[in-house]
C-alpha positions as CSV (number, residue, x, y, z in Angstrom):
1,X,-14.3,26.4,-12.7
2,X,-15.4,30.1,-13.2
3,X,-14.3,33.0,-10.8
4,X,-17.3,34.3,-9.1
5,X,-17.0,37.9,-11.2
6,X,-18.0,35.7,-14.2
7,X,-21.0,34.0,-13.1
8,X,-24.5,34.7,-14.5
9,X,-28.3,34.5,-13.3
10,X,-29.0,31.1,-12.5
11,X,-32.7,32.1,-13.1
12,X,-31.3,33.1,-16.8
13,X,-31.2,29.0,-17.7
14,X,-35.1,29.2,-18.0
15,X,-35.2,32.4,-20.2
16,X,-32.1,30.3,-22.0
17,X,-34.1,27.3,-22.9
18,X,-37.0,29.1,-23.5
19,X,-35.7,31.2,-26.0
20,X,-31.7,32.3,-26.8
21,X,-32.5,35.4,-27.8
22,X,-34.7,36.2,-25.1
23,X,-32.1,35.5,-22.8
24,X,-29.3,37.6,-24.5
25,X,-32.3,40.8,-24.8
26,X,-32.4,40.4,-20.2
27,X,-28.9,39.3,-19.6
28,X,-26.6,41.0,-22.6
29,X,-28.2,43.6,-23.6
30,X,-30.2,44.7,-20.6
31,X,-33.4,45.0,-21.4
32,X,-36.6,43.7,-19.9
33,X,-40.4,44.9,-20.3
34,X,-43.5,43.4,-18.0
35,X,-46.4,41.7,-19.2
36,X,-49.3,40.6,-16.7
37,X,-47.4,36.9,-16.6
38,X,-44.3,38.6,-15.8
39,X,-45.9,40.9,-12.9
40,X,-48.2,37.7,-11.1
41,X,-44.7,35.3,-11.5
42,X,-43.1,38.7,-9.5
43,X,-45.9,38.7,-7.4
44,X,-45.3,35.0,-6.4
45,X,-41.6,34.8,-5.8
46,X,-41.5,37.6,-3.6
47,X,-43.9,36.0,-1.6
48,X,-41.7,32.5,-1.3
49,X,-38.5,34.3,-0.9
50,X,-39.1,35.9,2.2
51,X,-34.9,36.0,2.5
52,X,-34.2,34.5,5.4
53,X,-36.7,32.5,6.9
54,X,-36.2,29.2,8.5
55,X,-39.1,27.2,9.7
56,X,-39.4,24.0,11.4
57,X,-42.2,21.4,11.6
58,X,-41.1,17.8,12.7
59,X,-39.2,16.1,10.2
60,X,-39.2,19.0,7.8
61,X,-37.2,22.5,7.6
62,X,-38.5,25.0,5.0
63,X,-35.6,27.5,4.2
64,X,-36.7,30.7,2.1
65,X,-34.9,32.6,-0.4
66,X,-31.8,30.8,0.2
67,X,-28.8,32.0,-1.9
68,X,-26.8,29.3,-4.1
69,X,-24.0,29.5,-6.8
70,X,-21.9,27.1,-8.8
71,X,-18.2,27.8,-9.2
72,X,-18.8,24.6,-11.4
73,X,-21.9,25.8,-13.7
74,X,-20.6,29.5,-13.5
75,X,-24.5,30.4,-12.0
76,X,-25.3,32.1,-8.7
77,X,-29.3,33.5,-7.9
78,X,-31.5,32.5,-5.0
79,X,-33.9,29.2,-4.5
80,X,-37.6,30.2,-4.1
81,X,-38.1,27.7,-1.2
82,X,-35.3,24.8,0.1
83,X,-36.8,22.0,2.3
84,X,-35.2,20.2,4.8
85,X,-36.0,16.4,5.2
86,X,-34.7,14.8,7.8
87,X,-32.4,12.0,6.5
88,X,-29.7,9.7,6.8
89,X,-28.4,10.5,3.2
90,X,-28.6,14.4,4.4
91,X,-25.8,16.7,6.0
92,X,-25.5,18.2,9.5
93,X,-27.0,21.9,10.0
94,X,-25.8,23.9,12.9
95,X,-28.4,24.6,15.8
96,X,-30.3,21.0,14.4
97,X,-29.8,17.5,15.0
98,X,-29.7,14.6,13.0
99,X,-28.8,14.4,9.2
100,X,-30.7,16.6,6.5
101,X,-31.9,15.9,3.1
102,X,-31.9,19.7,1.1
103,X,-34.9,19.8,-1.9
104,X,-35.3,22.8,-4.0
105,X,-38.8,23.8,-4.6
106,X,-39.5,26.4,-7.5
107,X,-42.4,28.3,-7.3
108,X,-44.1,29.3,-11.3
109,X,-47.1,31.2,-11.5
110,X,-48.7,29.3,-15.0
111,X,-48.5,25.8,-16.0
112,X,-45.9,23.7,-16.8
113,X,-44.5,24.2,-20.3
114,X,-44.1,22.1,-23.1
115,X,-40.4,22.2,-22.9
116,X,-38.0,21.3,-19.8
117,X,-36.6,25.0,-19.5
118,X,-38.5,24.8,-15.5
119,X,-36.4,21.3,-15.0
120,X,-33.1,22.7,-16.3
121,X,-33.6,25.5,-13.9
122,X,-34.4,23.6,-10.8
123,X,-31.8,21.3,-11.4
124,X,-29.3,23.7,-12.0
125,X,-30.3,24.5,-8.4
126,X,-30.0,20.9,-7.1
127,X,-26.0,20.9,-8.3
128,X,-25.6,24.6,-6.7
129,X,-26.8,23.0,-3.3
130,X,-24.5,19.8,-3.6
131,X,-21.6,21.8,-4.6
132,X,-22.1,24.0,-1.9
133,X,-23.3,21.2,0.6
134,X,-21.0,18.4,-0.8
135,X,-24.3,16.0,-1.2
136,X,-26.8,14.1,-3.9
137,X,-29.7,15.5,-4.5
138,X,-32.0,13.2,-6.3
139,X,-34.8,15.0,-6.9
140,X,-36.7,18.5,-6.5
141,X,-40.1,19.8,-6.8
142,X,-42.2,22.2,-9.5
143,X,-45.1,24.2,-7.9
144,X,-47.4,25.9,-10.1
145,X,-49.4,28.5,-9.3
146,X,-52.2,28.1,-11.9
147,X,-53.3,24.8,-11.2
148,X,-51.9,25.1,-7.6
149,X,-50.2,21.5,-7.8
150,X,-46.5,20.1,-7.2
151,X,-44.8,18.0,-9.6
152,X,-41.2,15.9,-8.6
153,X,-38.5,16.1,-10.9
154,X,-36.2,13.3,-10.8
155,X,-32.5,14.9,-11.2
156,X,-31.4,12.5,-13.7
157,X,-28.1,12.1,-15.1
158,X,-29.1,13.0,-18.5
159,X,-31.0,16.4,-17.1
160,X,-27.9,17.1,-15.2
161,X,-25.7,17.2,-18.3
162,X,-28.5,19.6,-20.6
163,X,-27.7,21.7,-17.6
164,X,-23.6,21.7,-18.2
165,X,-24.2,21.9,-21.6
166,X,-27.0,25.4,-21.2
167,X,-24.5,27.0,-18.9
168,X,-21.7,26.3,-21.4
169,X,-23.3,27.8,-24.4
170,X,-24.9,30.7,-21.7
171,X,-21.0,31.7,-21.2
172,X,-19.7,31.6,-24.5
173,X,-22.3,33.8,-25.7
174,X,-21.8,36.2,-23.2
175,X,-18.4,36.5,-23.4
176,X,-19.1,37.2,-27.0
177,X,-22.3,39.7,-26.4
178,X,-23.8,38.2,-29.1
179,X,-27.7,38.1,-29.3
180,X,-28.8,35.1,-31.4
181,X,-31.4,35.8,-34.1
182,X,-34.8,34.9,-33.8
183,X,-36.8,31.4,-34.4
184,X,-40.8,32.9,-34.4
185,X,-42.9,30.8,-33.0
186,X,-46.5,31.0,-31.0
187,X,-44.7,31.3,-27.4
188,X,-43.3,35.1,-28.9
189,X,-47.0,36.3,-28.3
190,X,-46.6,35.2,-24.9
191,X,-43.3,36.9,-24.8
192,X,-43.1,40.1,-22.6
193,X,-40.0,41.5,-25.2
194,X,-42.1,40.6,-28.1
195,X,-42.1,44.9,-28.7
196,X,-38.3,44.7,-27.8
197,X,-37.2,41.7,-29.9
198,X,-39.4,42.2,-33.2
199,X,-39.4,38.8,-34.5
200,X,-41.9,39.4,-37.6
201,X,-39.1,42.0,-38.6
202,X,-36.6,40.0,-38.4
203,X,-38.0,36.9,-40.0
204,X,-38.4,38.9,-43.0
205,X,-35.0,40.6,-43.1
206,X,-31.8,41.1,-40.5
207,X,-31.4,43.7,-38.1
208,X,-28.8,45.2,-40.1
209,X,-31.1,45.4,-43.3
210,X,-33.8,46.8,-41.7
211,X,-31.8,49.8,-40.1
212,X,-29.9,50.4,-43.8
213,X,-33.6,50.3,-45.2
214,X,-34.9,52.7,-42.6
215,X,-32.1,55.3,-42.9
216,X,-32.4,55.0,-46.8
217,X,-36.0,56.1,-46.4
218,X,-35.2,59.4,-44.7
């Protein structure tokens, strides 16, 4: 169990399973630079988070910009969208009657990515809400902007533990401030921090070297 003065962005688990040294560049070092991805995906959530906001339509509850931590995970940050399903599995919500069924939804503004890094984060969401709710969650939704369609991901046991694990390693390297060296690859030119991180410089020597090199030259 963490104290809440040590948790971290929950929205960090992405940028963590996209890239480890993306992450430690926003969340270690500081640093961040915008891109035209980066700027619509803004554009998006600020539109779904509209803090605050409950709204009701029969059977359903839409709940917006809803804020969640983990004293479990370590993680606290804000779901895009939480719907209410009405439920017998579901808990009891002040001013509403019957039983309700919570589901994440996470807004993205592309399309979904080759890798689970969108999964890991909605489900890091899911076990925020059951922690906080004391209830299962099976399952919670993707919506993508660019194709404007809505996947369901199933919160399996085997996705739940990827998402112990990524917090785990998220801590220990931020407790260490260490920034892990780069892996280039074709997502860096998609990279906002591409200018920040230098991966072609770094493949061919370390940070270190290329400072020594640099101050040798002068």
């Amino acid at each position: 169990m963490y104290a809440e003065e040590d948790y971290l962005m929950l929205s960090g688990i992405q940028h963590f399973a996209f890239c480890r040294r993306q992450w430690a560049i926003i969340h270690i070092e500081q640093q961040w630079a915008e891109n035209e991805r980066t700027t619509a995906g803004e554009l998006m959530h600020k539109k779904a988070h509209d803090e605050g906001s409950i709204e009701k339509r029969g059977d359903l509850l839409t709940i917006r910009g809803l804020r969640i931590s983990s004293r479990e995970l370590g993680l606290s940050g804000q779901c895009d969208v939480v719907e209410c399903h009405r439920d017998d599995r579901g808990i009891d919500l002040f001013g509403y009657e019957g039983k309700w069924l919570p589901v994440p939804v996470e807004y993205k503004h592309g399309l979904p990515k080759e890798n689970n890094a969108d999964e890991l984060q909605l489900c890091a969401q899911a076990i925020c809400l059951e922690e906080m709710f004391q209830v299962r969650i099976p399952e919670g939704f993707l919506y993508y902007g660019e194709n404007r369609r809505r996947s369901q991901v199933e919160f399996t046991d085997s996705l739940r533990e990827e998402v112990r694990r990524t917090a785990l390693e998220m801590h220990d390297l931020f407790q260490k401030g260490y920034t892990p060296q780069v892996k280039p690859a074709k997502r860096c030119k998609a990279c906002s921090l591409e200018n920040l991180c230098l991966p072609k410089i770094q493949k061919a020597m370390g940070v270190r070297e290329y400072i020594r090199q640099g101050i040798q030259e002068e």
